[in-house]
C-alpha positions as CSV (number, residue, x, y, z in Angstrom):
1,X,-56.0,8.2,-15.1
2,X,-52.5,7.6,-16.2
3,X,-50.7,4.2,-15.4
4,X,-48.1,4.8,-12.4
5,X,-44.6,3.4,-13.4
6,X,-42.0,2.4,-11.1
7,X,-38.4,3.0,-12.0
8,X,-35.0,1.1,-10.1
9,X,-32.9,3.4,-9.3
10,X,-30.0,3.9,-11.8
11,X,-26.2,2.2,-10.6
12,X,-23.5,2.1,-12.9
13,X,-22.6,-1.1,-14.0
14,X,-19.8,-2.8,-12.2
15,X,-16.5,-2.7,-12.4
16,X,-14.3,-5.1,-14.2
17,X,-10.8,-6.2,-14.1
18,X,-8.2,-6.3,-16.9
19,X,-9.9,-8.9,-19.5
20,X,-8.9,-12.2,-18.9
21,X,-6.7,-12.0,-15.8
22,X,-6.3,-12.1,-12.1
23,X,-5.0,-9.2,-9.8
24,X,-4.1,-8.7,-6.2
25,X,-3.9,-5.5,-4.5
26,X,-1.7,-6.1,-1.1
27,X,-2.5,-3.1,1.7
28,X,0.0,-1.3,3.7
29,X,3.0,-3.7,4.8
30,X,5.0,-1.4,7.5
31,X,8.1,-2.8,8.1
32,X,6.1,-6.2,8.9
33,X,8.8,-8.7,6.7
34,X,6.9,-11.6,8.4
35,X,4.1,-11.1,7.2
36,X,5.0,-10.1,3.9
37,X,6.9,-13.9,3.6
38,X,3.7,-15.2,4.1
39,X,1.4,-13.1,1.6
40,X,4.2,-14.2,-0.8
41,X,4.0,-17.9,0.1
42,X,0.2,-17.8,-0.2
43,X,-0.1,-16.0,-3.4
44,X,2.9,-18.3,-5.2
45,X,0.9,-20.9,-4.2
46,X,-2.1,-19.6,-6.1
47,X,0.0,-18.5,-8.9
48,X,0.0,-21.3,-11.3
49,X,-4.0,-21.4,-10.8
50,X,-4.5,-17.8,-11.2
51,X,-3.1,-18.1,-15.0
52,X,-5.7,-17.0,-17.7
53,X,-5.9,-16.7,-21.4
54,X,-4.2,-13.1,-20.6
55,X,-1.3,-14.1,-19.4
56,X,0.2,-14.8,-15.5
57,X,-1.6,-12.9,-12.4
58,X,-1.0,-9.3,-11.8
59,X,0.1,-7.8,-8.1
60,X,-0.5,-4.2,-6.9
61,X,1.6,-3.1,-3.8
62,X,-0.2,0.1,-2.4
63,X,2.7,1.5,-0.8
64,X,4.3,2.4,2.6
65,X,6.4,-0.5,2.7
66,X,8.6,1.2,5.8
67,X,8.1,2.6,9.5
68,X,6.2,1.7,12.3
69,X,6.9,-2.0,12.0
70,X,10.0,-3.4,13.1
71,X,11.7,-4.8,9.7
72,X,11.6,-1.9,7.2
73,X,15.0,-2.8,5.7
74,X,13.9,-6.5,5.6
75,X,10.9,-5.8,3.8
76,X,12.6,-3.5,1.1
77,X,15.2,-6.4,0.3
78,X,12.2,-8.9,0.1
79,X,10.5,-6.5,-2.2
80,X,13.4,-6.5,-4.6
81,X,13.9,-10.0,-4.8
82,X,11.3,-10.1,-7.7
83,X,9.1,-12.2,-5.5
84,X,5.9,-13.7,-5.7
85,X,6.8,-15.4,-8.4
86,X,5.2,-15.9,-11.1
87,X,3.4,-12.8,-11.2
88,X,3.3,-9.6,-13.2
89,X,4.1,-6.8,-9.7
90,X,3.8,-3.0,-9.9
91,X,4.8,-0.9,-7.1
92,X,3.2,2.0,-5.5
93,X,4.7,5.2,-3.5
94,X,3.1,5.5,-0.4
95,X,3.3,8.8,2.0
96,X,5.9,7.0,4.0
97,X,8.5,6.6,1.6
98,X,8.0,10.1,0.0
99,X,8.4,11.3,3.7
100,X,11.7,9.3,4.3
101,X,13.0,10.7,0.6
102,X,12.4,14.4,1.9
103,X,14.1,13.7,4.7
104,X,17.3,12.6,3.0
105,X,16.7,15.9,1.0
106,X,16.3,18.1,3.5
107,X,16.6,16.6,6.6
108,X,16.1,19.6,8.7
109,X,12.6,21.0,7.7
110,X,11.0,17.1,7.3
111,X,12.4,15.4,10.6
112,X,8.9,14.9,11.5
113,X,9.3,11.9,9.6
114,X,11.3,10.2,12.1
115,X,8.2,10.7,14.7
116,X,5.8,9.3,12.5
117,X,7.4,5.8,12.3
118,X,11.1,6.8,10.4
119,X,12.6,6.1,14.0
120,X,12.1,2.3,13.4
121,X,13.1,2.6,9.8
122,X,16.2,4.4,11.2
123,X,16.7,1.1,13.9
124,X,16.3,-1.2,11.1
125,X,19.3,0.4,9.2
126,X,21.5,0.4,12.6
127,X,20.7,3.8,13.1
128,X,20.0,5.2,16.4
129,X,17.1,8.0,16.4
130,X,17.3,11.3,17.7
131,X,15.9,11.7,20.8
132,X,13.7,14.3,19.9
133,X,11.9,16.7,17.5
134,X,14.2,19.7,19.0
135,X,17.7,17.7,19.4
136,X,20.6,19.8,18.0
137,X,20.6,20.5,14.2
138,X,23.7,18.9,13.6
139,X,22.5,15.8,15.1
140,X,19.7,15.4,12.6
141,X,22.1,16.1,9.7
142,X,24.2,13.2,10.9
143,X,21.9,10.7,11.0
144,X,20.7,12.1,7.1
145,X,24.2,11.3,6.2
146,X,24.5,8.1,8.3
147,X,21.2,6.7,6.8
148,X,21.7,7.6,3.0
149,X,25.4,5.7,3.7
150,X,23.7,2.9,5.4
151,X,20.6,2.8,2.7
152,X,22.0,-0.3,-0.6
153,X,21.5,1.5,-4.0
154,X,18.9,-1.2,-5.1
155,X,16.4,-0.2,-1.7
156,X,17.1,3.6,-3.3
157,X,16.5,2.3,-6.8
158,X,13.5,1.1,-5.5
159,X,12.2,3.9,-3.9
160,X,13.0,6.2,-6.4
161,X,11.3,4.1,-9.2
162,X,7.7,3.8,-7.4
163,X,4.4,4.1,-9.5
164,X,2.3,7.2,-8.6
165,X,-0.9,4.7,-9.7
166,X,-1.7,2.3,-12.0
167,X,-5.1,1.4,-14.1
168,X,-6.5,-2.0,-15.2
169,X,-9.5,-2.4,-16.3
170,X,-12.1,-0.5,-14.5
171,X,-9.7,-0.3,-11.6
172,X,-7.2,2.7,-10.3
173,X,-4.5,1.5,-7.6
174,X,-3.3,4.3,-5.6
175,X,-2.2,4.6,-2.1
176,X,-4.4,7.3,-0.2
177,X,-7.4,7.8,-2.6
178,X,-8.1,10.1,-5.4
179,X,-9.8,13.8,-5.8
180,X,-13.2,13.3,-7.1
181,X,-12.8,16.3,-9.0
182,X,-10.0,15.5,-11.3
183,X,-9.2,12.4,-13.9
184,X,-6.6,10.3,-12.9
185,X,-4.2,11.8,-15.0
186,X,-4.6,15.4,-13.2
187,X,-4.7,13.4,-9.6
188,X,-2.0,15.3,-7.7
189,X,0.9,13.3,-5.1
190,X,-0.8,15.4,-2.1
191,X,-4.2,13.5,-3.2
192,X,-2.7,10.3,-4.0
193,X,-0.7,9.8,-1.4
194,X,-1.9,11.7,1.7
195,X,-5.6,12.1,1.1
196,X,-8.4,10.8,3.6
197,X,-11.7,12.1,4.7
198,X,-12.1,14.3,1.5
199,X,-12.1,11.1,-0.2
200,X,-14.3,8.8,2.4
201,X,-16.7,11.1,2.4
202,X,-17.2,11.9,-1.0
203,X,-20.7,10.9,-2.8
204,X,-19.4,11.8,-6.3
205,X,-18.7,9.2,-9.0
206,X,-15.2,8.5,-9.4
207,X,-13.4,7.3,-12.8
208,X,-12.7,3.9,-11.4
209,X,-13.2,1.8,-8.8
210,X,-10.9,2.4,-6.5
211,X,-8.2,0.2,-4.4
212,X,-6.3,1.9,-1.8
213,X,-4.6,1.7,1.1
214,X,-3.6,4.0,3.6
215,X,-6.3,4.3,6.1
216,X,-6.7,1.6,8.3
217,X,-9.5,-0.5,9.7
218,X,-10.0,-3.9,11.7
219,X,-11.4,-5.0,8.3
220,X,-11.1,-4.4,4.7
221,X,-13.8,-2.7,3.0
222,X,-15.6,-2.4,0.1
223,X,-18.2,-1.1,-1.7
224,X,-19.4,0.0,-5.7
225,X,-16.8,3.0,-5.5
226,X,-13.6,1.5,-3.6
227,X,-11.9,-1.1,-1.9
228,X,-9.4,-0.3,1.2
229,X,-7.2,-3.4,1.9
230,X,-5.0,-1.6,4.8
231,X,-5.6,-3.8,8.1
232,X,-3.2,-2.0,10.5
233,X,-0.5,-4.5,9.7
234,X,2.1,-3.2,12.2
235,X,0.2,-3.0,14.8
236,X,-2.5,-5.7,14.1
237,X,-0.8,-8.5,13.1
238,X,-2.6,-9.1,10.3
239,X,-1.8,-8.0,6.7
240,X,-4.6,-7.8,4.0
241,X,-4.8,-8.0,0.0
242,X,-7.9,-8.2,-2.4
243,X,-8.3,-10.8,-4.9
244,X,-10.2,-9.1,-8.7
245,X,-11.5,-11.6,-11.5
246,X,-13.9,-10.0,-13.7
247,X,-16.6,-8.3,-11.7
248,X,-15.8,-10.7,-8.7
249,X,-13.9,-9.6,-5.6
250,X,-12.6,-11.3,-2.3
251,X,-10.0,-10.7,0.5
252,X,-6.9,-13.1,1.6
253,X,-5.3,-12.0,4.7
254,X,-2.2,-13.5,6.4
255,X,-1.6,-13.0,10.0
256,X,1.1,-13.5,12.9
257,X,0.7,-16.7,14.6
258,X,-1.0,-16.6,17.9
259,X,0.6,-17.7,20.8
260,X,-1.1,-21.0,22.5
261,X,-0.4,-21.2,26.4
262,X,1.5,-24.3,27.5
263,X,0.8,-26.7,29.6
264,X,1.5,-27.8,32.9
């Protein structure tokens, strides 16, 4: 009779961050500048301990850095003021600010932008909104022209300049997610930045490990094949960010402070 043998199922081995350094990931921001002061005060205060042989720490932003929240200009001119220091930063494009871009393009067939969280943008930039989907043409070509006037060249700079995705070490930043089906290199903007269930769902290997944002939940997740670090921050308070050393992974998350009632 021949000996029965037992085999562990095959994983791949795990993924690694760029040798011999730190990285954050920080999830979707949303106009939430409050929030995003206090990521920034956290993570400059980790800064000088997150140094390695490699060099300073590295931060990811994942993208849609406007609408919904109430502060979307405040959170561009924070972006641009090179903050947190002491860190190496690369910027994402998220859906949101390739939806505001087509809008100043062609204001006309993309001003369902402005219902899917462009109105507060709009606010934030003194603008007032249309009041609906089918006001008068000539109405939503004004407030084109109104916002690209109102818009500073460096928050267009910015905009303009974002990363489609970046790679470091085992890792692939992106806003939305990736299709399974294609290296990162082939990875199309629909995929990157709009992508959901397709990629949720999927059960085939990817390239990387990937961190995204995008789709939130009460929690960030994570598991062998991706990490999602988008907590709702507009509407939950609380804004989210993974922490990679090596094989190692952990979340920070900042948060509004909660009201205590006073007392009689």
């Amino acid at each position: 009779m021949g000996l029965l043998q037992m085999f562990a199922p095959s994983r791949p081995p795990a993924a690694s961050f760029a040798e011999a350094r730190v990285g954050y990931a920080i999830g979707d921001i949303h106009g939430r500048a409050d929030l995003l002061v206090r990521m920034f005060e956290l993570l400059e205060a980790r800064a000088e301990a997150d140094k390695r042989e490699g060099g300073e720490p590295i931060v990811v932003f994942l993208g849609d850095y406007i609408d919904r929240g109430p502060n979307s200009r405040a959170v561009l001119d924070l972006l641009i003021e090179s903050r947190p220091r002491g860190f190496e930063r690369h910027y994402l494009k998220g859906n949101h600010e390739a939806a505001m871009l087509s809008f100043l393009n062609e204001p006309l067939t993309n001003r369902a932008w402005v219902v899917h969280g462009g109105a507060e943008t709009l606010v934030s930039y003194g603008i007032k909104p249309p009041p609906s989907i089918g006001t008068d043409d000539q109405v939503w070509l004004d407030v084109a022209e109104k916002l690209k006037a109102a818009l500073p060249q460096a928050h267009m700079d910015f905009i303009q300049g974002l990363e489609r995705y970046v790679v470091l070490g085992d890792y692939a930043f992106v806003h939305a997610g990736i299709d399974a089906a294609r290296s990162m290199e082939e990875q199309t903007d629909g995929d990157l930045l709009w992508i959901r269930e397709r990629f949720l769902t999927s059960r085939k290997r990817f390239s990387h490990r990937i961190v995204h944002g995008h789709t939130p939940s009460a929690e960030p997740y994570a598991d062998q094949r991706r990490i999602g670090v988008d907590t709702g921050a507009y509407a939950s308070g609380t804004l989210s960010a993974v922490r990679l050393e090596g094989i190692e992974d952990s979340f920070v998350s900042v948060s509004e402070p909660t009201s205590k009632p006073s007392r009689s």
